[in-house]
TORPA-4810 file (N, C-alpha, C, O; in nm, 3 decimals):
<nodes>
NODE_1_-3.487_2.177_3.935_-3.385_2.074_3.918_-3.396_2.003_3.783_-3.291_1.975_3.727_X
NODE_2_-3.518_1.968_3.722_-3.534_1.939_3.620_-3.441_1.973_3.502_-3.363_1.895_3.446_X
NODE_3_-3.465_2.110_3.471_-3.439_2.213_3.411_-3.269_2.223_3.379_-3.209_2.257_3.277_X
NODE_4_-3.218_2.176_3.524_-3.077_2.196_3.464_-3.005_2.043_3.461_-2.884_2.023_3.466_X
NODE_5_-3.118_1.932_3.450_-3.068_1.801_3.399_-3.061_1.782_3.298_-2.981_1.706_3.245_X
NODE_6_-3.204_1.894_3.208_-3.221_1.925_3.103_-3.070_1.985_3.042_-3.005_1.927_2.955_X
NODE_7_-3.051_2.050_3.075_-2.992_2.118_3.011_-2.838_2.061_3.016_-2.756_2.114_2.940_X
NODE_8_-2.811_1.996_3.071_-2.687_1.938_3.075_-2.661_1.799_2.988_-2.563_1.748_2.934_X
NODE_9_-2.815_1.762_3.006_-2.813_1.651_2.887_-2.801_1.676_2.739_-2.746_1.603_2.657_X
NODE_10_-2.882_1.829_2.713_-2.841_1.835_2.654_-2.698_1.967_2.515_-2.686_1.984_2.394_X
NODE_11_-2.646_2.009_2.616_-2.515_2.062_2.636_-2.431_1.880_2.572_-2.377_1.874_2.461_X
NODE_12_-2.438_1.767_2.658_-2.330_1.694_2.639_-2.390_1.579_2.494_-2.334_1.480_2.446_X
NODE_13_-2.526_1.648_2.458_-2.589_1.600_2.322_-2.524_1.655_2.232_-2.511_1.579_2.135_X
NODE_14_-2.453_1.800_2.213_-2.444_1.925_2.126_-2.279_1.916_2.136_-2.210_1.963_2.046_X
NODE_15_-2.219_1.849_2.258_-2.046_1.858_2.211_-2.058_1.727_2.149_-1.960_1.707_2.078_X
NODE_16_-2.160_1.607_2.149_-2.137_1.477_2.131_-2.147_1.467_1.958_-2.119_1.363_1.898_X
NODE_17_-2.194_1.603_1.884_-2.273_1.610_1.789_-2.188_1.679_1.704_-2.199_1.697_1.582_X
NODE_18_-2.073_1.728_1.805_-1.927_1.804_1.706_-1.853_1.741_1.718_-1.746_1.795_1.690_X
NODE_19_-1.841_1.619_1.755_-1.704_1.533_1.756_-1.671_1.504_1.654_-1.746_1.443_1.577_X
NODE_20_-1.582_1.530_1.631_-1.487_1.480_1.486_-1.374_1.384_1.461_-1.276_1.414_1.392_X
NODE_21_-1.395_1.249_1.530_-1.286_1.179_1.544_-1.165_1.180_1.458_-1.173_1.185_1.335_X
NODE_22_-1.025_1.176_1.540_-0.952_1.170_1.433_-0.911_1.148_1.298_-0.975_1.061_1.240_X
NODE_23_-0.808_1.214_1.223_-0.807_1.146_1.103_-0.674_1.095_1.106_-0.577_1.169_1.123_X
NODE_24_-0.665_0.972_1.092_-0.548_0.856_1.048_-0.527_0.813_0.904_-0.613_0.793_0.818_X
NODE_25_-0.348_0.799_0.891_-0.294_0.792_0.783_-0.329_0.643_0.744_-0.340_0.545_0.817_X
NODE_26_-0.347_0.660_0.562_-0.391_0.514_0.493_-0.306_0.401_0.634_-0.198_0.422_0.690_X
NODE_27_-0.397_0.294_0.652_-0.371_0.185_0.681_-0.320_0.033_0.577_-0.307_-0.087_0.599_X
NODE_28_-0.305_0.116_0.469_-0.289_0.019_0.349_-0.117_-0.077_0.376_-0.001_-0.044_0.403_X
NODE_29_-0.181_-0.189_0.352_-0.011_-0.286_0.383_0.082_-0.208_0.266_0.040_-0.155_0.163_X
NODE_30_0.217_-0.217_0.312_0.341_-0.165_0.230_0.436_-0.252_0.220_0.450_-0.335_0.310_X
NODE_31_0.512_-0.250_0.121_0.680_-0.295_0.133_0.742_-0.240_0.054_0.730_-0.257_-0.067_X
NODE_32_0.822_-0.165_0.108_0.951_-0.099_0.041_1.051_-0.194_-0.018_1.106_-0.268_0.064_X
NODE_33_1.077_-0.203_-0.114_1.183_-0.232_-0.210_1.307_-0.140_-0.267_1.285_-0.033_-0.325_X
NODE_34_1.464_-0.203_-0.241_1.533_-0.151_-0.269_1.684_-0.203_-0.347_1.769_-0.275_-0.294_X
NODE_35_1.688_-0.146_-0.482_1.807_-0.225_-0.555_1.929_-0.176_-0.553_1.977_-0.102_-0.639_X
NODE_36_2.026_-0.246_-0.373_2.158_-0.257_-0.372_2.242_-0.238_-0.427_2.335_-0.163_-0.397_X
NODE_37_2.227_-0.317_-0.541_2.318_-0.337_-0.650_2.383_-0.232_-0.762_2.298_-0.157_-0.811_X
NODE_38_2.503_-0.215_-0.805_2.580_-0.056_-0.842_2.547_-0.091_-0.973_2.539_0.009_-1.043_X
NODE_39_2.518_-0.233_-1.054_2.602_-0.238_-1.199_2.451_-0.300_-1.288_2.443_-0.274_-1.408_X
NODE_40_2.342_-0.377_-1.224_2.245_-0.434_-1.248_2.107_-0.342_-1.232_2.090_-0.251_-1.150_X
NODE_41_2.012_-0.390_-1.331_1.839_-0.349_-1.239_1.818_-0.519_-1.191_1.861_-0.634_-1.194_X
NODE_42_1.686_-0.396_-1.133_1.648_-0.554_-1.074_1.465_-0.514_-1.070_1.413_-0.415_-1.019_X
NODE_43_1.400_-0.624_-1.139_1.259_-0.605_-1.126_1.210_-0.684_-1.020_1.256_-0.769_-0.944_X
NODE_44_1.084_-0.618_-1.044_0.977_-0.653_-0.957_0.863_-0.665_-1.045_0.835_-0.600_-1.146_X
NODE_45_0.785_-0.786_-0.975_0.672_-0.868_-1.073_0.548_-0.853_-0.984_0.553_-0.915_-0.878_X
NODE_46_0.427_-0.775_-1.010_0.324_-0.800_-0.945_0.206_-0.876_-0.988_0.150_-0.844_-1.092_X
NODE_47_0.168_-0.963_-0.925_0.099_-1.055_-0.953_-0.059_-1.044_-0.881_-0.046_-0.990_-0.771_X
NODE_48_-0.194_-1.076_-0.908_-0.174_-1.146_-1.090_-0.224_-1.058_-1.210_-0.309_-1.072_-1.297_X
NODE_49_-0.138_-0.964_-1.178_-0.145_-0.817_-1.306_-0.044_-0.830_-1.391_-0.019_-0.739_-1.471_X
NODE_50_0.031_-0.953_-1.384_0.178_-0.934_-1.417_0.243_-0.818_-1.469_0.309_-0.816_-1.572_X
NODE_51_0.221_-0.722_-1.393_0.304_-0.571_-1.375_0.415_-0.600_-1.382_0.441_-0.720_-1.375_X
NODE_52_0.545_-0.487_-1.402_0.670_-0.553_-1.356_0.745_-0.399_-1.362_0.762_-0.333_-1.465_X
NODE_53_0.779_-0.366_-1.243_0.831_-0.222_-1.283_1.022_-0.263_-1.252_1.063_-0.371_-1.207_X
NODE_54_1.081_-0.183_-1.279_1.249_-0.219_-1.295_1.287_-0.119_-1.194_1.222_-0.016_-1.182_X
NODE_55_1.418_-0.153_-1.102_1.461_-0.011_-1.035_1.578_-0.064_-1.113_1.607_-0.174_-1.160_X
NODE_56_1.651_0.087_-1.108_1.799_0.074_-1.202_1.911_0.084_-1.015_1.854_0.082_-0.906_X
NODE_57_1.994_0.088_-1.024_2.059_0.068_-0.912_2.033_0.207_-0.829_1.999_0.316_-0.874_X
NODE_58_2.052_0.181_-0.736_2.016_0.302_-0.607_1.831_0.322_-0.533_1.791_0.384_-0.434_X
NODE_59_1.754_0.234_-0.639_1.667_0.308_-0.664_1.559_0.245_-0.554_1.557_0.121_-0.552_X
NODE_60_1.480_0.305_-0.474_1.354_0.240_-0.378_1.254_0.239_-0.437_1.240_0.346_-0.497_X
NODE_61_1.149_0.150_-0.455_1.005_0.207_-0.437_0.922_0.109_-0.375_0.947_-0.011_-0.364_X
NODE_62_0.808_0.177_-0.331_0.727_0.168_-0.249_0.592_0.098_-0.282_0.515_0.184_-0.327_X
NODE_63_0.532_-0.028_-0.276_0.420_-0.059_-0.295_0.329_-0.087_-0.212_0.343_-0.184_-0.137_X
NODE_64_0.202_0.002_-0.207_0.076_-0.030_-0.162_-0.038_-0.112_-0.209_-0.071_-0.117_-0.327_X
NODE_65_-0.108_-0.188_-0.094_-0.186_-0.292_-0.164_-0.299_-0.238_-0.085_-0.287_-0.203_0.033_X
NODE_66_-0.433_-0.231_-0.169_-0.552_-0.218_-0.089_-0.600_-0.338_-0.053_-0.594_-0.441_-0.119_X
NODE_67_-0.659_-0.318_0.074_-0.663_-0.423_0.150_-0.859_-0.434_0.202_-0.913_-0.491_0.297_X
NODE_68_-0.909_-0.362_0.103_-1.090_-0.407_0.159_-1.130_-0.499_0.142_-1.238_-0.528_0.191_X
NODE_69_-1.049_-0.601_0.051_-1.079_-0.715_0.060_-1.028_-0.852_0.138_-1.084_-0.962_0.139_X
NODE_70_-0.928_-0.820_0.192_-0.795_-0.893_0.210_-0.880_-0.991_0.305_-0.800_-1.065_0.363_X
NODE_71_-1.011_-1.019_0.343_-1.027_-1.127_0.452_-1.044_-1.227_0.323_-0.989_-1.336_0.305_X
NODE_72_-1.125_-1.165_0.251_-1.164_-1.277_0.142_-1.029_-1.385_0.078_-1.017_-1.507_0.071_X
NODE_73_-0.953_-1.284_0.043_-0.839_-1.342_-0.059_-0.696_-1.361_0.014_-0.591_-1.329_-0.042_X
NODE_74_-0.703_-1.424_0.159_-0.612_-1.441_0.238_-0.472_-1.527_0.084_-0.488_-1.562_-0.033_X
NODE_75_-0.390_-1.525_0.150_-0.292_-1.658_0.061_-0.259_-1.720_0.241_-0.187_-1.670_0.327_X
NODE_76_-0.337_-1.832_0.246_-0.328_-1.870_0.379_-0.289_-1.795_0.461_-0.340_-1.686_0.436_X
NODE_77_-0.194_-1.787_0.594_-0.220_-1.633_0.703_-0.139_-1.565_0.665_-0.073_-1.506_0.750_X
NODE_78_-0.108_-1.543_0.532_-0.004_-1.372_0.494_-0.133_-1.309_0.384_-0.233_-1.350_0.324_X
NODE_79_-0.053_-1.177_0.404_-0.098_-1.080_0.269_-0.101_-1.110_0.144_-0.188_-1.116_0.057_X
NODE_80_0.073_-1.136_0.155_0.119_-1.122_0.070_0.201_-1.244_0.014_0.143_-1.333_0.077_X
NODE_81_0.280_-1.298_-0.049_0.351_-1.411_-0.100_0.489_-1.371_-0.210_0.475_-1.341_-0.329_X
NODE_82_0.638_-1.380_-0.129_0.733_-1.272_-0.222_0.822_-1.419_-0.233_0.854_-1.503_-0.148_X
NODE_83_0.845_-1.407_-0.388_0.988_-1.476_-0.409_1.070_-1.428_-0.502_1.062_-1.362_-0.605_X
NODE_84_1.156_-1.482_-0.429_1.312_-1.417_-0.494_1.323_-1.490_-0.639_1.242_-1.579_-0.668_X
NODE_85_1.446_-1.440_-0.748_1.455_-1.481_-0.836_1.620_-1.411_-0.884_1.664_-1.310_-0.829_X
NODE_86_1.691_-1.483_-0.988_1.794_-1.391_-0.982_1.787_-1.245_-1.060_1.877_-1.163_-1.047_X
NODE_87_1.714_-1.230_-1.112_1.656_-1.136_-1.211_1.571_-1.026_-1.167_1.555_-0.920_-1.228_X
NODE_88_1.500_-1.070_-1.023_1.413_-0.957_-0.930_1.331_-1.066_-0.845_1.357_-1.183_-0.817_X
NODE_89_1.230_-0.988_-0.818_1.123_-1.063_-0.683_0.982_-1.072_-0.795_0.959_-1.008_-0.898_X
NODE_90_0.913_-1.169_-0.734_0.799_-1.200_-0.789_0.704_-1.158_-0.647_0.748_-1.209_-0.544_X
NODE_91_0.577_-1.069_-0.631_0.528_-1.012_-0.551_0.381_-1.088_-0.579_0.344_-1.067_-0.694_X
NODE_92_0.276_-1.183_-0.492_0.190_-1.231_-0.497_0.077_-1.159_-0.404_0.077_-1.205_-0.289_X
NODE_93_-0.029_-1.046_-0.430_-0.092_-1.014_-0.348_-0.192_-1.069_-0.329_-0.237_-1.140_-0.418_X
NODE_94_-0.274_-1.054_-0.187_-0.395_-1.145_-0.126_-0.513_-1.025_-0.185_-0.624_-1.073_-0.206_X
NODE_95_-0.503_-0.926_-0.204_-0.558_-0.857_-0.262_-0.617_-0.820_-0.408_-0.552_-0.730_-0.461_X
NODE_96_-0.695_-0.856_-0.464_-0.740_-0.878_-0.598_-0.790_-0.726_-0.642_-0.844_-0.719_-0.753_X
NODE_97_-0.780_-0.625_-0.578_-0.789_-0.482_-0.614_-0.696_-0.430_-0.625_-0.593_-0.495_-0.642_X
NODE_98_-0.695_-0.269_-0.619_-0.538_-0.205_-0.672_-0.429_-0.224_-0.590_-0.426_-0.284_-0.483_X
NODE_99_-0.353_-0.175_-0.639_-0.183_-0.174_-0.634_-0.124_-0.040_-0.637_-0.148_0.025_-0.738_X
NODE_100_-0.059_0.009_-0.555_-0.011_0.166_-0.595_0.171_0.111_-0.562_0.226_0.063_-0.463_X
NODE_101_0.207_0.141_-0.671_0.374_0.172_-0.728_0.449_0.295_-0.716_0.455_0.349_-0.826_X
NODE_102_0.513_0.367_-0.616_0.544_0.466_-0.547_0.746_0.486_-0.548_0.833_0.411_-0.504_X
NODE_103_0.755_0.618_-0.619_0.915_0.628_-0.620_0.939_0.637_-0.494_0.856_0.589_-0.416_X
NODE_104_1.086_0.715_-0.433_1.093_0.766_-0.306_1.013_0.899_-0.281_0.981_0.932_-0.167_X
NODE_105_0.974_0.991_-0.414_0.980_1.123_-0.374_0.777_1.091_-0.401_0.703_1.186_-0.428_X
NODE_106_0.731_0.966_-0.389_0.579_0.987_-0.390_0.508_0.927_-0.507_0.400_0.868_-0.508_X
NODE_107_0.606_0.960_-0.627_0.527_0.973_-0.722_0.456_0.852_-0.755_0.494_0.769_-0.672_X
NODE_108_0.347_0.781_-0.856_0.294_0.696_-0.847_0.350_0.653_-1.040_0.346_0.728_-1.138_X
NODE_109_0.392_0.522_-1.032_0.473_0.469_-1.100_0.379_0.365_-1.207_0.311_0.288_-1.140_X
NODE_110_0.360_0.347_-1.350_0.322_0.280_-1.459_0.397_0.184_-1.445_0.516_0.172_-1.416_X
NODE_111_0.261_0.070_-1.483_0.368_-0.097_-1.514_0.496_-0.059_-1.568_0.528_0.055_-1.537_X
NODE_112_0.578_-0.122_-1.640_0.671_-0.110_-1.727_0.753_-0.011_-1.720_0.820_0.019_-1.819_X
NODE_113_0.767_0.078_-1.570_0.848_0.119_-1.537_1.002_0.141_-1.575_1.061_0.045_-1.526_X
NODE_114_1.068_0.201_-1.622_1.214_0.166_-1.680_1.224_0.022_-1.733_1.306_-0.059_-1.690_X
NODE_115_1.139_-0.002_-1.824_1.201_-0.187_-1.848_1.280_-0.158_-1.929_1.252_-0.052_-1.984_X
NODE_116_1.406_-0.222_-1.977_1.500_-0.224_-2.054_1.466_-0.305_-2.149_1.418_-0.419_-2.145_X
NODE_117_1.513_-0.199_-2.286_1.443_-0.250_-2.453_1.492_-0.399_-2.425_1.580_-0.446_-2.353_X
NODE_118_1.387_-0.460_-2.521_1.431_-0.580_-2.593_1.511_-0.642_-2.692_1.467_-0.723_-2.774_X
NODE_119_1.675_-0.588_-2.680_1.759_-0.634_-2.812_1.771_-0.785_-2.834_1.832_-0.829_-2.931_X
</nodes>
């Protein structure tokens, strides 16, 4: 009897020892952004990198904020902190690490994104 307590203990040692818990997609906070508008751009300001990428009309993108820090650098109980402006949004993250700037089709987007020259 021993023998096959043995052995069952450890049988459920040897599946316990291949478990491979799932793998789950980034948990990183998001907000999609999108410029309505047919005739205007409209930026977006990330703060405090003062980034500022431009969508020209039609255009979405997607920002991710890493969040390993986010207990530390609450902005009282949000993430995040967004205000409007007539010119675009000003984006305040609780996050003092990166930022990922994302078209629709993925790609990962440079500050200064389409900014329009300075005449």
């Amino acid at each position: 009897m021993p023998d096959l307590v043995y052995r069952r203990v450890v049988s459920q040692l040897a599946r316990a020892a291949a478990y491979s818990p799932p793998q789950y997609a980034s948990a990183m906070p998001k907000i999609r952004f999108n410029n309505p508008h047919t005739d205007k751009l409209f930026m977006i300001c990330l703060e405090p990198w003062a980034e500022e990428y431009w969508l020209r009309p039609g255009d979405a993108f997607t920002v991710e904020f890493d969040e390993s820090d986010r207990a530390e650098q609450m902005i009282g109980d949000a993430d995040f902190d967004v205000s409007w402006y007539d010119f675009g949004i000003l984006v305040w993250t609780a996050s003092g690490k990166d930022v990922t700037v994302l078209d629709r089709s993925g790609t990962r987007l440079d500050h200064g994104h389409q900014q329009p020259n300075a005449d």
